[in-house]
C-alpha positions as CSV (number, residue, x, y, z in Angstrom):
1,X,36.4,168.9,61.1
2,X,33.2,169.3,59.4
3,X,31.9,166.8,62.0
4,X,32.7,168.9,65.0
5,X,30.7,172.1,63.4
6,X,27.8,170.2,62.8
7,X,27.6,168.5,66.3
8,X,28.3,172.4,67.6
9,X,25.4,173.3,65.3
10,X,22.8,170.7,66.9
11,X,24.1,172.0,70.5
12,X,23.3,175.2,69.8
13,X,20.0,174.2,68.2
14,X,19.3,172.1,71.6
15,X,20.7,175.2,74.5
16,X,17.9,177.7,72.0
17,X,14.9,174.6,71.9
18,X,15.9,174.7,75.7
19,X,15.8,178.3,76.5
20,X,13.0,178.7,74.2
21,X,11.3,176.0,76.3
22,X,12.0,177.7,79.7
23,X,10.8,181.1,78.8
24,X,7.9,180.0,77.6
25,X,7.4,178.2,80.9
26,X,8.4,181.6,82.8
27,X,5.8,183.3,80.4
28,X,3.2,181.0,81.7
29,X,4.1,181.3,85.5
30,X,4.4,185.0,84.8
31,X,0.9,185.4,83.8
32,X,-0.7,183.2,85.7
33,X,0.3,185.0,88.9
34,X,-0.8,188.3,87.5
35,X,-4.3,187.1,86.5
36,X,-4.9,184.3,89.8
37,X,-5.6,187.9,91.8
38,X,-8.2,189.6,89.5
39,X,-11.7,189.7,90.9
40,X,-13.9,187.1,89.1
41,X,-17.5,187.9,88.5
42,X,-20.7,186.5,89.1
43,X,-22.6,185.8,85.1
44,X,-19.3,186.5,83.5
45,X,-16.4,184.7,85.0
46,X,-18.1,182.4,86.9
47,X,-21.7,180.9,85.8
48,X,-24.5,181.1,88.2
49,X,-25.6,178.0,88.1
50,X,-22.5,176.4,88.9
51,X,-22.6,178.3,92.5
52,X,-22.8,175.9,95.4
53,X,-22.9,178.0,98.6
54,X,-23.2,181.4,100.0
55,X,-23.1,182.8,103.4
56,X,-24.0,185.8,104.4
57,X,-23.0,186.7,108.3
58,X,-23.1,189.9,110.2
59,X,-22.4,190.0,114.0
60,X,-21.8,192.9,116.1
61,X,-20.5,192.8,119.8
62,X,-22.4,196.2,120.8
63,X,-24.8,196.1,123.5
64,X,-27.1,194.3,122.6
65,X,-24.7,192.3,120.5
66,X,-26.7,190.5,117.3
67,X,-26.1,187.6,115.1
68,X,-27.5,187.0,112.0
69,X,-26.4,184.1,109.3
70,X,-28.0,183.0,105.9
71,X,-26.5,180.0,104.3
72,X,-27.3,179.2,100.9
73,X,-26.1,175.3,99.6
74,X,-27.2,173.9,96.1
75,X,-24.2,171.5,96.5
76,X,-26.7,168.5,95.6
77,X,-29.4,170.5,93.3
78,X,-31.6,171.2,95.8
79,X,-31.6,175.0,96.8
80,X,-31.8,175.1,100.4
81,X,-32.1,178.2,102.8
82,X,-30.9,178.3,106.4
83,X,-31.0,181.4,108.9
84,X,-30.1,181.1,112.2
85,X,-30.5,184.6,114.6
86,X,-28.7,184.7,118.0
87,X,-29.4,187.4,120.7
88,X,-28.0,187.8,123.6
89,X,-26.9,190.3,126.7
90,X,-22.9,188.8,126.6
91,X,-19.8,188.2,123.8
92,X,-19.7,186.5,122.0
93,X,-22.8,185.0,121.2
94,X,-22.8,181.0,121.0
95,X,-25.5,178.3,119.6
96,X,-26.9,178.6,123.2
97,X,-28.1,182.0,122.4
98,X,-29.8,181.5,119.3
99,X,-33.0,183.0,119.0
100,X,-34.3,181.9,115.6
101,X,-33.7,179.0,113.2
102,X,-35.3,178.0,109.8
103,X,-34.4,175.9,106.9
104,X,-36.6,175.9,103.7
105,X,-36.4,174.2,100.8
106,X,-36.4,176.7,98.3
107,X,-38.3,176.4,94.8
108,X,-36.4,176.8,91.6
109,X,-38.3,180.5,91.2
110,X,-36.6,181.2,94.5
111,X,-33.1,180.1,94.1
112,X,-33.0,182.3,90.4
113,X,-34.3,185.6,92.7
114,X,-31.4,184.6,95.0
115,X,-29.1,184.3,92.1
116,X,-30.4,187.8,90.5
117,X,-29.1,189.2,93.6
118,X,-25.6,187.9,93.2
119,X,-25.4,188.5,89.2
120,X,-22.5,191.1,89.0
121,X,-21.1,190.8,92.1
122,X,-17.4,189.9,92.4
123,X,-15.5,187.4,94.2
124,X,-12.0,187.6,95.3
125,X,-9.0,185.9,97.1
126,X,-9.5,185.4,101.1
127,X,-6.9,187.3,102.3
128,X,-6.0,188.0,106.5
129,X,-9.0,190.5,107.8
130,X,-7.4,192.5,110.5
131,X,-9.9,194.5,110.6
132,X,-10.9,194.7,114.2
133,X,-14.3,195.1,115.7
134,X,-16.3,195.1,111.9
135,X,-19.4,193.8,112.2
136,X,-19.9,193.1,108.7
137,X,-21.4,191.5,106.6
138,X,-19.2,188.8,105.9
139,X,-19.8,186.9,102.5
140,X,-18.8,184.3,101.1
141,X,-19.4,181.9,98.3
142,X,-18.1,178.7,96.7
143,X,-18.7,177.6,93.4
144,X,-17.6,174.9,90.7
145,X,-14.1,175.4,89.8
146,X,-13.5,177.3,93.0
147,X,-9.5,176.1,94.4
148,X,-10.7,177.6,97.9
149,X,-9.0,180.5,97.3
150,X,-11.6,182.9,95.8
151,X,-14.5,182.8,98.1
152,X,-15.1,186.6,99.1
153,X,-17.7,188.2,97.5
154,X,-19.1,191.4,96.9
155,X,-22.5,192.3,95.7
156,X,-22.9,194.7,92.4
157,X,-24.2,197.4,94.3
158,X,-26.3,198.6,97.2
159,X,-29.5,198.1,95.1
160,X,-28.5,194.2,94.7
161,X,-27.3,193.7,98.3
162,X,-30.3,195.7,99.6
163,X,-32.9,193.2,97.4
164,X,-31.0,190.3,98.9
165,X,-31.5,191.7,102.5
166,X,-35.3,191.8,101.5
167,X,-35.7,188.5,99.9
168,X,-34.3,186.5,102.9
169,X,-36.8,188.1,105.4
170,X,-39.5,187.4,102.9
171,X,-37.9,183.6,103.2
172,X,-37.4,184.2,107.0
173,X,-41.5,184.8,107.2
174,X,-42.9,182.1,105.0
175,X,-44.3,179.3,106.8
């Protein structure tokens, strides 16, 4: 008799090691999925120098429509600059249109302006844009330890977004 309540005694001990085991796993799940969605940002969640592209696109259809793209990669430690400008009098605009192209090697001085600019600024989950007829900009921006999922950013503020704006048509104009 004594047998049997020690052998119900390490069952009991095994279901509790087993449930305990199980809600810990639901914990994790749990809080995992409430924390995958927060916005991540730029110098605090994720360290600049472990960015490894940005683009930033806008494109409007209205007559005349515009394109206008500026792709950042540091994917191999060189900082690089592309912009490519398409104008046309038809949508949408295709590589036949475009207008202007430059790619620059940018110096390390350049590629920590370019990173000033994007200090603060948040980066969040793509998600479905059904957002019709918004001409943007578009932005996005992949980094080290990015899963592909969080790749839209935001800049800080108007003042950041604005510098940015200026810096690239300095980079635009140099020779």
């Amino acid at each position: 008799m004594s047998t049997c309540k020690s052998c119900e005694k390490r069952r009991r001990r095994k279901l509790l090691v087993r449930f305990g085991i199980l809600l810990i796993a639901f914990a994790v799940l749990l809080t995992s999925a409430l924390f995958a969605n927060r916005p991540k940002q730029i110098g605090k969640h994720i360290a600049p120098h472990s960015i490894l592209s940005f683009t930033y696109t806008y494109s409007s259809s209205v007559n005349p429509p515009s394109y206008l793209r500026y792709h950042f990669s540091a994917e191999d430690g060189t900082p690089i600059f592309d912009c490519e400008r398409r104008q046309g009098d038809h949508w949408p605009l295709t590589e036949e249109d475009v207008s202007f192209s430059r790619s620059l090697i940018l110096t390390q001085t350049q590629w920590q302006q370019v990173l000033s600019c994007l200090e603060g600024g948040l980066v969040t989950r793509r998600t479905e844009q059904i957002t019709s007829g918004y001409a943007g900009p578009w932005t996005y921006i992949t980094y080290h330890g990015d899963k592909g999922t969080d790749q839209v950013f935001s800049f800080a503020d108007f003042g950041k977004k604005t510098a940015f704006e200026q810096l690239c048509a300095q980079f635009e104009q140099m020779p």
